[in-house]
N, C-alpha and C positions, 0 to 999 in steps of 0.2 A: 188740355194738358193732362198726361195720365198720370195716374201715382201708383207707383208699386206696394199691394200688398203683403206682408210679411206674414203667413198664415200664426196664428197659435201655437203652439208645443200642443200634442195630445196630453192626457191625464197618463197615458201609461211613457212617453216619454218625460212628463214631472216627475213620475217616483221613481222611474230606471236609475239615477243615479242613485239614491239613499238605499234601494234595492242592492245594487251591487257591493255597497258598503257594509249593508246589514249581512249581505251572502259569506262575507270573510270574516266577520264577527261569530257568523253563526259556525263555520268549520272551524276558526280558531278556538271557541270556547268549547266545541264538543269535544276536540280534541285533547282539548285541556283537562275537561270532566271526567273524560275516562280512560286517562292515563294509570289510577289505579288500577283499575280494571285491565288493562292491558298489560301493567308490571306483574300482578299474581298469575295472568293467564302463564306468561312465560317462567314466570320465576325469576325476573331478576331483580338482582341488589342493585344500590344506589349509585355503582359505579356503573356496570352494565346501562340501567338508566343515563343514565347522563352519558353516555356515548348515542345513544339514543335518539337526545335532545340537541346533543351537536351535529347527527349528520342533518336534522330539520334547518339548523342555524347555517351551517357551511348550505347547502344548497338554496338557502335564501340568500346570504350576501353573495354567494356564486353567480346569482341568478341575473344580476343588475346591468350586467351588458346585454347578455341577452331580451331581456322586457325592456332596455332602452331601443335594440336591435326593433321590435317589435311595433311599439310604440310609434318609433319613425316609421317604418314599412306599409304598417297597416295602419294605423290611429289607434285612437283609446278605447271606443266599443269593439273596433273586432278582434284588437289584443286582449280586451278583458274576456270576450267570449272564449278564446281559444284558451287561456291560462283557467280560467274557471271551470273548464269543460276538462282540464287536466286533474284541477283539484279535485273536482266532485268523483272524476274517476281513480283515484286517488286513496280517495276516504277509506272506501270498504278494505283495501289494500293493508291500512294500519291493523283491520282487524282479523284478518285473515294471517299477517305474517305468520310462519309456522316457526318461526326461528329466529334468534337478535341477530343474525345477516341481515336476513329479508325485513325486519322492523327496522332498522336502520335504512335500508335500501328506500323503505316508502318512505321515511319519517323523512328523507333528503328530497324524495319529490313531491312529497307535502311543501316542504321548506322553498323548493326552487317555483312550484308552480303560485303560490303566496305570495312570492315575491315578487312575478311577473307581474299576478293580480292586482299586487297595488300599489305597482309603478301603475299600473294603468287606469284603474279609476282613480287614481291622483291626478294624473293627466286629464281625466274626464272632469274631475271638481276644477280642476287649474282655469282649463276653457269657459267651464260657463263660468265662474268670477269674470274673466275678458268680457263678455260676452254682457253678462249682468250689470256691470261695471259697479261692484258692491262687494265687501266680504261673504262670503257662502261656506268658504273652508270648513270652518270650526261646526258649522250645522252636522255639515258630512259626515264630520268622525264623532260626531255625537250620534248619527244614526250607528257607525261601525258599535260603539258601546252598545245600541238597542242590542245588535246581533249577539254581541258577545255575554248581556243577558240574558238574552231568551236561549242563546246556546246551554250555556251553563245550567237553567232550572231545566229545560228539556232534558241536560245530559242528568240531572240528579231523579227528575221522573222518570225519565228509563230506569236508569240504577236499580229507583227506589221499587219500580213493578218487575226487576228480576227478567227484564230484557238485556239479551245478550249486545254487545258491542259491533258483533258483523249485523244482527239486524236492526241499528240503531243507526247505525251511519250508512247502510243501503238506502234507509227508508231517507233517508235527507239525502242522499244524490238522488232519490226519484223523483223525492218533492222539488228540489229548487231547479233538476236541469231545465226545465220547461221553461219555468221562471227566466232561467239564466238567460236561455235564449231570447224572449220576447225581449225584455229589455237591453240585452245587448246591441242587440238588432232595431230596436226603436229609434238609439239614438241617432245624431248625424255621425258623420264619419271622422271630425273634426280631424283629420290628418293634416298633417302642416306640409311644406316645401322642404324636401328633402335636403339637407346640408351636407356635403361630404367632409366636411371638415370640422362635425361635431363630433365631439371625444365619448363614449361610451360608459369610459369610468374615472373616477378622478379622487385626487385623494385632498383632505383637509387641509387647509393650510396656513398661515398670517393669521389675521382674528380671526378665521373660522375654527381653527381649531379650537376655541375655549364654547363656541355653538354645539361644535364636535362632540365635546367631552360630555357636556349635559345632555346632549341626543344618547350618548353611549349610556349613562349613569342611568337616563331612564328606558331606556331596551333593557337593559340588566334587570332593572328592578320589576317591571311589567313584565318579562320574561318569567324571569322567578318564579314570582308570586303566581301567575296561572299557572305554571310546571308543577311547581311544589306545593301549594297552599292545600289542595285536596290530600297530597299525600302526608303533609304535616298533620290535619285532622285526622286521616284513619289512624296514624302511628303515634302522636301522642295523645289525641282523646276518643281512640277507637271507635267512630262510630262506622255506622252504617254506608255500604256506596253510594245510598239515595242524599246522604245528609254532607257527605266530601264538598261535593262540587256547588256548596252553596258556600262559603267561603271567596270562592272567585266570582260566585255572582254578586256577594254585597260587594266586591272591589268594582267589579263592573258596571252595579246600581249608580255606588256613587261617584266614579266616574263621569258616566252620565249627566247626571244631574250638576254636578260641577262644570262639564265643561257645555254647559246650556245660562252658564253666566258667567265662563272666563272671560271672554270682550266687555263685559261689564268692567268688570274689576280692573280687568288691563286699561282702559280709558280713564279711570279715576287715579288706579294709584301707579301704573306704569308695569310693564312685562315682567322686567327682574324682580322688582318687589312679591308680584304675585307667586312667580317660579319659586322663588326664592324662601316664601310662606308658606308653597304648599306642600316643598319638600322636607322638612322639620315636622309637618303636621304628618307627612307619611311615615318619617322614622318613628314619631312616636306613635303611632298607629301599627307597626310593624311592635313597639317595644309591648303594648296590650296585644296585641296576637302571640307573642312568642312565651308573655307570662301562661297561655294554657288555661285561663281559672277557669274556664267550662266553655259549652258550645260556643252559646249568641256572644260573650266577649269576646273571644275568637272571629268570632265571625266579624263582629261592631269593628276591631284591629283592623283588619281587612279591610273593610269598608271605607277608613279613613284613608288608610294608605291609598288606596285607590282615588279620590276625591284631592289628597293633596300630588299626585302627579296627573291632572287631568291635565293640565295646562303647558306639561313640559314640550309634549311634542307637536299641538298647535301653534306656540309660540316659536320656538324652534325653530321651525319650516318657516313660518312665516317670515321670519326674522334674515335667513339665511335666501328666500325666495327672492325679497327687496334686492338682493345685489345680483342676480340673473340666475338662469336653468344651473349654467354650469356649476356655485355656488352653492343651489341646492342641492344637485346632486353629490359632491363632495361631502357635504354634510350627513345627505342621507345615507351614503355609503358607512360612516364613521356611527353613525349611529345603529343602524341595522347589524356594525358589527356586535354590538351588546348584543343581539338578542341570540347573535352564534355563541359568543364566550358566556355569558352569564350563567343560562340554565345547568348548562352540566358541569361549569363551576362550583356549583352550590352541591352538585351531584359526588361532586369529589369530596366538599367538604363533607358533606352526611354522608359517606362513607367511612371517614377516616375522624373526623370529631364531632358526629352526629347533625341532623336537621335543623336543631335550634340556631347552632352555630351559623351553619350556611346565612340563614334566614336574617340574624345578627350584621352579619356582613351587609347584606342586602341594606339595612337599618343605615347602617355605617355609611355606603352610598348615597343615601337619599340627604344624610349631611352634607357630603359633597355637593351633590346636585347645589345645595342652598348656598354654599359658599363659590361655586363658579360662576352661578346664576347673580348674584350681586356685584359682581366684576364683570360680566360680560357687559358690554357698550353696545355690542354689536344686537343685543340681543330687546333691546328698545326700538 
């Protein structure tokens, strides 16, 4: 009698998935980091900015039929390789812009190829859970925080040695394409049976829409706060480029480190409650960042906020995943639109009643979040 053997996973297909997550961490935070640096290159004000931040937003929720298009066609490794092989070409693009056309122009194919990317190693975390037959999710987007750490101190050690911005985001499309490839190409192909009668995009609806609103509430606020939190430091406590983008790296620290024990929390004291605690702990964490009393407060602000929305958008998904694809993706549509509306929201406010304001508002959300998250049913 034979028995079929199942070989092993290599070691470079084990970390190909946390790789690819860290890879969109590390372009979102750089991106993040040196948005200063890219407002003074051009000269623009806070509105010019936030037209800016909405064409990245409109070409990310743009983007979701197509990376679902993708997704189906090819599977989840070789849609991530082609959408990441967009980004990384992409990057130098932001710093080259010679004009707020052309920085809008990338800052939408930043937005569209982001989004592809992570429809697609969502789809690649989704499989191995089937596969593992165990939760895995929440590990994932804990490795994305590693990225959008190590983004963030990278982008303030640039900064801070007086490296320019084109050659800052060349040298990270040099470094990871290589990367990108091996592990794209590691994995399986995990392509599913083509359905012609799955829908591409979909909108919220019945009890999804209160999943909906909390996905939205915390795109806004996660948006934000990477957009702005650099340029709220150089403009109200003037510091240095290198010292900006450490701001959205304590959000990202604790982040991190938070959502490396939200399934703890969520199994003792239940989803909403956590959601529900960690958005309160963000507002007030946003209300010490916005008091200003100096750096490390500022910074500590930050930090909290980040730690109490670790949990919004693991739970979220998860919650909206339990009633099928379709389901999820409604939701993630509705939520991904925060991160189109949010940033250049805030862009308009600090134009017209300054940055503390915007940032207030942002505060003011995170109450929401607290108060849908405690009614939501659906979300246990």
């Amino acid at each position: 009698m034979s028995s079929v053997v199942i070989p092993a996973p290599s070691r470079l297909t084990r970390i190909a998935a946390p790789f690819l997550f860290i890879l969109l961490g590390v372009i979102y935070a750089s991106w993040a980091a040196r948005i200063p640096a890219i407002r003074d290159n051009l000269t623009l004000d806070p509105a010019q900015l936030g037209f800016v931040l909405l064409g990245a937003g409109i070409g990310a929720v743009t983007s979701f039929p197509l990376a679902a298009w993708m997704v189906d066609r090819f599977g989840g490794p070789r849609a991530a390789w082609y959408a990441g092989l967009g980004l990384l070409l992409t990057l130098p693009c932001l710093a080259l812009a010679p004009s707020l056309f052309w920085l809008i122009a990338a800052a939408f194919c930043l937005g569209a190829g982001s989004g592809c990317f992570d429809v697609a190693i969502n789809a690649i975390g989704t499989e191995q859970e089937r596969l593992a037959g165990r939760s895995t999710m929440s590990l994932l987007h804990a490795w994305f925080c590693v990225g959008t750490l190590s983004g963030a101190l990278l982008g303030a050690a640039m900064a801070g040695m007086g490296i320019t911005v084109a050659v800052h985001f060349s040298l990270i499309a040099i470094a990871m394409l290589p990367l990108l490839y091996l592990c794209a190409h590691s994995l399986p192909s995990m392509r599913a049976e083509r359905d012609p009668t799955r829908k591409l995009f979909a909108v919220a609806h019945g009890p999804l829409v209160m999943l909906g609103i909390i996905g939205f509430c915390g795109a806004v606020a996660e948006g934000s706060i990477a957009d702005w939190s650099g340029v709220f430091m150089t403009d109200r406590l003037h510091v240095h480029d290198g010292v900006a983008p450490l701001a959205f790296a304590g959000f990202a620290c604790l982040m991190l480190l938070a959502r490396l024990v939200c399934d703890r929390f969520k199994d003792r004291f239940g989803a909403r409650r956590v959601v529900a605690s960690g958005a309160l702990l963000a507002a007030a964490g946003l209300v010490i960042a916005l008091l200003a009393v100096n750096v490390p407060v500022t910074i500590a602000g930050f930090a909290l906020a980040g730690a109490g929305l670790a949990a919004v958008f693991p739970f979220v998904f998860s919650a909206a995943g339990r009633h099928g694809s379709t389901a999820l993706a409604a939701v993630a549509t509705f939520s991904y639109s925060g991160g189109l509306i949010g940033p250049p929201v805030i862009g308009f406010f600090a134009h017209h009643w300054g940055l503390s304001f915007g940032l207030c508002f942002v505060s003011v959300l995170a109450i929401g979040i607290a108060i849908a998250a405690s009614r939501a049913r659906w979300l246990e």
